[in-house]
matplotlib code that plots the C-alpha trace (Angstrom):
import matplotlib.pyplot as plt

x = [81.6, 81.8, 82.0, 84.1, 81.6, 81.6, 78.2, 79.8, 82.3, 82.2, 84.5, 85.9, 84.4, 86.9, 89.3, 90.6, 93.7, 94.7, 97.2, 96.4, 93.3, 91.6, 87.7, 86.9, 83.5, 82.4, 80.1, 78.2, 74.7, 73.6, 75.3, 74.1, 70.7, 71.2, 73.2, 72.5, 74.3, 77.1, 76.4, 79.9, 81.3, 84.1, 86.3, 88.7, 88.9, 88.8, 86.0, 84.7, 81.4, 79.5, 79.2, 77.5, 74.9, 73.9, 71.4, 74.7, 77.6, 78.6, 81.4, 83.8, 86.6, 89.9, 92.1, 95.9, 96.4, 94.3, 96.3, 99.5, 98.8, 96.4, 96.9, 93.8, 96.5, 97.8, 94.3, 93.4, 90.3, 88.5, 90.2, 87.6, 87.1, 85.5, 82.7, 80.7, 78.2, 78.3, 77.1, 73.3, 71.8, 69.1, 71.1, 73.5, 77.2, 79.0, 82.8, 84.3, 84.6, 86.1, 86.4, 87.8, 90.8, 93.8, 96.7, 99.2, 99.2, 100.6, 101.5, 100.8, 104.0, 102.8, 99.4, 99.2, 95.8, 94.3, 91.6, 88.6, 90.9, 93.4, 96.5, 96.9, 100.1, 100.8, 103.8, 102.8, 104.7, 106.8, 105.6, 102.1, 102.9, 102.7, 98.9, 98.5, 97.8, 97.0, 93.0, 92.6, 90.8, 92.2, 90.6, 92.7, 91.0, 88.0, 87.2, 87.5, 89.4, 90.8, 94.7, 95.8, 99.5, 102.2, 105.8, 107.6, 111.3, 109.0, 106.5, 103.9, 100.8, 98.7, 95.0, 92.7, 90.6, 87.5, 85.4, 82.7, 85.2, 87.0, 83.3, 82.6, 85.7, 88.2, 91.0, 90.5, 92.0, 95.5, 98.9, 102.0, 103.5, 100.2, 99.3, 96.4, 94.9, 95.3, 93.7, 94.5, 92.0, 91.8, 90.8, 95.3, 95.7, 93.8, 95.5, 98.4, 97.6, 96.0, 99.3, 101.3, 99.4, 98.8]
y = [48.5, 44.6, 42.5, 39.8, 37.2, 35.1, 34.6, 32.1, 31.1, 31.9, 30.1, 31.9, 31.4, 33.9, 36.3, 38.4, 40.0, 43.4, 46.0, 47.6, 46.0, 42.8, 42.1, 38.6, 36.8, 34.4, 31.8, 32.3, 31.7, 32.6, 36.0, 37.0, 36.4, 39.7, 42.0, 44.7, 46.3, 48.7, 47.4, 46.4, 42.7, 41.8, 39.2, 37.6, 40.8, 43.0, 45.5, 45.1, 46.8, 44.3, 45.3, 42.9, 39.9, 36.8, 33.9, 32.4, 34.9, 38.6, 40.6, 43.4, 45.4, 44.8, 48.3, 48.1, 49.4, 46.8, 44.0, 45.5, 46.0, 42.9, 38.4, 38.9, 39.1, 35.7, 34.0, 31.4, 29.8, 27.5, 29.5, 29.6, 33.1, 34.0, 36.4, 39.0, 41.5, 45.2, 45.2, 47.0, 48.5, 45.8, 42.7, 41.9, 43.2, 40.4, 40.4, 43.9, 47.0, 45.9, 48.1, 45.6, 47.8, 45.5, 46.8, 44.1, 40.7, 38.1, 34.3, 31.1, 30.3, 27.2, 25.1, 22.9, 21.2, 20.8, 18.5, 21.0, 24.0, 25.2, 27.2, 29.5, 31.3, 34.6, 35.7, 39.5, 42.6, 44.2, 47.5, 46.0, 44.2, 47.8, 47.6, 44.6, 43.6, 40.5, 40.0, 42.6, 42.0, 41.6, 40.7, 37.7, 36.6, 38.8, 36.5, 38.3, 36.9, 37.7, 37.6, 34.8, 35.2, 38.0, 37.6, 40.6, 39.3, 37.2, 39.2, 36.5, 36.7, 33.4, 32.7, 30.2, 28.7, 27.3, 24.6, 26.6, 28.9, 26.0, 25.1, 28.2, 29.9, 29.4, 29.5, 25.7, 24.8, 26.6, 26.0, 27.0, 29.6, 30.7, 34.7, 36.3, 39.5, 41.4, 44.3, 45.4, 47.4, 50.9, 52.1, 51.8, 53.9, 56.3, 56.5, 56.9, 59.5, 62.1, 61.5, 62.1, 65.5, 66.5]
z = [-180.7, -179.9, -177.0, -177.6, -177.1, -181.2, -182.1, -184.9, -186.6, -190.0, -193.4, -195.7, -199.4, -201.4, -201.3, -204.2, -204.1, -205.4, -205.5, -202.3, -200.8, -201.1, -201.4, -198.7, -198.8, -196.1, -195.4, -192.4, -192.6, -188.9, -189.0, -192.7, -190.6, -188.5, -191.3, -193.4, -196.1, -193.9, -191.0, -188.9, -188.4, -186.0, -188.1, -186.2, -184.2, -187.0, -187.3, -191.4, -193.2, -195.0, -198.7, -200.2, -198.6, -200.0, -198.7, -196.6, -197.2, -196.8, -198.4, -197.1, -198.5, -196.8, -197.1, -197.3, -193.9, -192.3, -194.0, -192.9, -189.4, -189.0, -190.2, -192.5, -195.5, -195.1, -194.7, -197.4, -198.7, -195.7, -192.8, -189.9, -188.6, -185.4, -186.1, -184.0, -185.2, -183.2, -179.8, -179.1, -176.2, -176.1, -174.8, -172.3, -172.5, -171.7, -172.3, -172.5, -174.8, -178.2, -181.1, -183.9, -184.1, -183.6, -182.6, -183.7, -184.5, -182.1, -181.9, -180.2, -177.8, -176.2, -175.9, -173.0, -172.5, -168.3, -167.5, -168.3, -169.6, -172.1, -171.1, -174.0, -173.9, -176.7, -177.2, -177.8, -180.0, -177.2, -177.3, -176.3, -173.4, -171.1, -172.0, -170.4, -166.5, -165.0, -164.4, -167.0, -170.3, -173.4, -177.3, -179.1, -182.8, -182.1, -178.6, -175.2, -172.7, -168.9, -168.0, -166.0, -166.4, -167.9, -168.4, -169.5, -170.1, -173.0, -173.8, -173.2, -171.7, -170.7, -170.9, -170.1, -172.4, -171.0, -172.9, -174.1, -175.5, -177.3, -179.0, -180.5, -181.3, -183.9, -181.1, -180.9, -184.0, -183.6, -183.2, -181.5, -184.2, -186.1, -186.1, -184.1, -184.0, -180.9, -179.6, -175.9, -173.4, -174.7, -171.4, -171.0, -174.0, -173.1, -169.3, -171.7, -173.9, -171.0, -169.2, -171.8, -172.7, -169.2]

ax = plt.figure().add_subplot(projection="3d")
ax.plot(x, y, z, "-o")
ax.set_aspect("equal")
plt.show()
């Protein structure tokens, strides 16, 4: 489990490409710092197990189901990539309960900068949008972030992007049309599920 809350954002050093998977190594010093071989790494949303560590880098497999259903299949040597290393018991839980299962990838509608903010608008996959509510939480790139604003008829949803967040994120650096990871508040799809079954 993660939090949402990047501890740093990481560059990617390789990726190599095969039939139905791909093998990704990224440079990120501070979070190679805190891993060990297995352990879980939320990149870019996207729960990975570190397979191989270096002084400055760590390895993961990518599967083919997780480059279908997330962007990492379309990311390129340099990308920046929000990291996050699982949660534990002994710190703080800031943010909100993240799994680094992304349910569909989105993309940047609009960008408007504020004086001391950033109004982040998503337009979101349809069938995602019922998962949603305004104030509630939801995980874009790996970074937890409240609601400020839904529109159904678009199937946007708004956030507002504070300063720090800007800093040490990845979100700062993208542009109206480029794919994110999304993952919504499972706490809705469970609501779902034991009404469906009830």
């Amino acid at each position: 489990m993660f939090t949402g809350l990047i501890t740093e954002v990481g560059t990617i050093a390789s990726i190599t490409h095969g039939d139905e998977s791909a093998v990704i190594v990224i440079q990120a010093p501070a979070t190679v710092a805190g891993v060990s071989l297995g352990d879980s790494i939320a990149v870019n949303g996207v729960c990975l197990t570190a397979t191989a560590i270096s002084d400055s880098t760590f390895t993961a497999d990518v599967m083919v189901q997780t480059l279908s259903l997330t962007s990492l299949g379309s990311y390129a040597v340099g990308d920046r990539v929000n990291l996050e290393l699982a949660a534990t018991l002994e710190h703080r839980m800031g943010g909100h309960m993240v799994q680094g299962h992304v349910d569909g990838v989105a993309t940047v509608a609009s960008i408007t900068d504020g004086p001391k903010w950033q109004e982040f608008t998503v337009s979101l996959p349809e069938h995602l949008m019922k998962y949603v509510v305004a104030q509630g939480s939801i995980c874009i790139e790996g970074v937890s972030l409240t609601v400020g604003a839904l529109n159904d008829q678009k199937s946007e949803v708004t956030v507002w992007l504070i300063p720090a967040t800007l800093e040490k994120t990845n979100l700062s650096s993208k542009k109206v049309g480029d794919s994110l990871n999304i993952e919504v508040d499972v706490l809705a799809k469970y609501v779902e599920r034991l009404l469906e079954k009830r």
